[in-house]
C-alpha positions in Angstrom: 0.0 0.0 0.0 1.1 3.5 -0.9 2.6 5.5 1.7 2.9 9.7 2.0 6.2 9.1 1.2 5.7 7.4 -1.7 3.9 10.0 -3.1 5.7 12.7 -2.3 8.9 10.7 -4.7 6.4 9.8 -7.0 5.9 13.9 -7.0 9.4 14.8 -7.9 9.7 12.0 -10.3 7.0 13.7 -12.4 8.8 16.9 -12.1 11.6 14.7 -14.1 9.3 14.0 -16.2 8.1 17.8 -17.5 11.9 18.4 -17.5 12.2 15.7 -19.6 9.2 16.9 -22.2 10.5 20.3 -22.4 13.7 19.0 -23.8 11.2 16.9 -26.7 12.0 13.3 -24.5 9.3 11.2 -23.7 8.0 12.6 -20.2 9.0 9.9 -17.6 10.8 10.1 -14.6 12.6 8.5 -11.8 14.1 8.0 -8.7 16.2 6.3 -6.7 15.8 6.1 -2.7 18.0 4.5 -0.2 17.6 5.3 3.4 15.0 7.9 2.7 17.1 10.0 0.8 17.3 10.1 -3.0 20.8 8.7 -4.4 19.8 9.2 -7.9 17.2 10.6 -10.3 16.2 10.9 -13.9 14.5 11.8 -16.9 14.1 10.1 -20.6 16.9 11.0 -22.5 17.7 8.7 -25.2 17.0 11.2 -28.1 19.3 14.2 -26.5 21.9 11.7 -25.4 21.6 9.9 -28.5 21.8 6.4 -26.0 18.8 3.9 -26.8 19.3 2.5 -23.4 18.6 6.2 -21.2 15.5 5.7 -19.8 14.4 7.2 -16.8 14.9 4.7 -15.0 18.5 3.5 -16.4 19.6 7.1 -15.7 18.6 7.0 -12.2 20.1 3.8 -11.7 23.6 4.8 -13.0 23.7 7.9 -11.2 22.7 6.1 -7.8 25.2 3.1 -8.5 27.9 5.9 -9.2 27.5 7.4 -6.0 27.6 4.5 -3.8 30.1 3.1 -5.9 28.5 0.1 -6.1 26.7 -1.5 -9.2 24.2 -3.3 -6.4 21.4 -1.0 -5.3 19.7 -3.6 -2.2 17.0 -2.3 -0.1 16.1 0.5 -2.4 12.9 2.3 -3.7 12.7 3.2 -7.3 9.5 6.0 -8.6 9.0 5.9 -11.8 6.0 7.9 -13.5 5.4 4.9 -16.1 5.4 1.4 -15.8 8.6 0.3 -16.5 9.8 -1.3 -20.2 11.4 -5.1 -20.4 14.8 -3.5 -20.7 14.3 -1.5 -17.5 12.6 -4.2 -15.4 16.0 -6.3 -16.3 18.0 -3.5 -15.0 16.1 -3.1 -11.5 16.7 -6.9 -11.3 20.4 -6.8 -12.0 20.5 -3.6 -9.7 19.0 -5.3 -6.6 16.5 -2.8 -6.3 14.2 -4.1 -3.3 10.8 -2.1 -4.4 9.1 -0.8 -7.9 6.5 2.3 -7.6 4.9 3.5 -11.0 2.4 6.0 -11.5 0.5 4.9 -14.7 0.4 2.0 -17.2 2.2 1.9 -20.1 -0.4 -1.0 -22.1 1.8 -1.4 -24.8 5.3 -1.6 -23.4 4.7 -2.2 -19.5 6.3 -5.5 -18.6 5.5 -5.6 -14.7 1.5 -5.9 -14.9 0.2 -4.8 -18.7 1.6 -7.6 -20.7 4.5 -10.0 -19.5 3.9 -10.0 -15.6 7.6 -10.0 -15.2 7.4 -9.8 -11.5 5.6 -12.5 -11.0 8.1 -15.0 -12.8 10.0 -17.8 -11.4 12.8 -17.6 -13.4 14.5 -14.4 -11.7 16.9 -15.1 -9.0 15.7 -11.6 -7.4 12.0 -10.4 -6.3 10.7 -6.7 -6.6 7.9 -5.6 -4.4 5.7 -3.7 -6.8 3.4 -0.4 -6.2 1.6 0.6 -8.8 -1.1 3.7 -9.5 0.6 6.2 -7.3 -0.3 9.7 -9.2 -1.5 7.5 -11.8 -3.6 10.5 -13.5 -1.1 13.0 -13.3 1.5 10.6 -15.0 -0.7 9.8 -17.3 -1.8 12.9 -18.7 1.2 14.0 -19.1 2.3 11.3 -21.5 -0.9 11.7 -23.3 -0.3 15.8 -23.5 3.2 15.3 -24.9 1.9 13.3 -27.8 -1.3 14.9 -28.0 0.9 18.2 -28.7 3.3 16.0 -31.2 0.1 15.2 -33.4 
């Protein structure tokens, strides 16, 4: 179950995400929390960083490994406005990351409850506790406004 806390990170990751929308990305955002504190953060950037693999999530997961100097991210939180892709639920998994909270669904892409139930597979050797729906409407709209504005 959510907690105030959850959506007051779940708050600042959509502030990633408008960041992320001014600069043309794909509005999602994220962030990494360890001990209450946030040890990294993050916003789409795979068109301005010309990387195919910085999403949201990926970038707050480097810049939290990088300063804890460890590639291994145990008994943390990640926010993410949208459910995550299959290439970003790998990465929580190889990261350690303890629990998942997404604002809104992604139906076409969204790997942890709108198509391939990763989290509920046998085959990983490491389980995520997943949240999902926190600020689910303001997530949502604003992935829906960016493209809406595209068209």
């Amino acid at each position: 179950m959510a907690t105030p806390r959850d959506f007051m990170f779940m708050q600042r990751a959509l502030e990633l995400a408008a960041q992320g929308a001014e600069l043309g990305e794909v509005p999602v955002g994220a962030v990494l929390v360890m001990d209450g504190e946030i040890v990294g953060e993050g916003f789409n950037q795979p068109i301005s960083a010309s990387d195919p693999s910085a999403h949201a999530e990926v970038v707050a997961l480097r810049a939290a490994a990088a300063k804890r100097k460890n590639y291994r991210l145990p008994d943390s939180t990640l926010y993410v406005t949208i459910e995550p892709c299959t290439m970003c639920f790998g990465t929580l998994i190889h990261a350690r990351v303890a629990r998942l909270v997404y604002g809104a669904a992604e139906p076409r892409a969204g790997v942890v409850a709108s198509q391939l139930q990763l989290p509920q597979q046998v085959f990983f050797n490491h389980k995520i506790q997943v949240e999902g729906g926190v600020l689910e409407e303001q997530a949502g709209a604003l992935v829906k406004e960016f493209f809406q504005q595209r068209r």
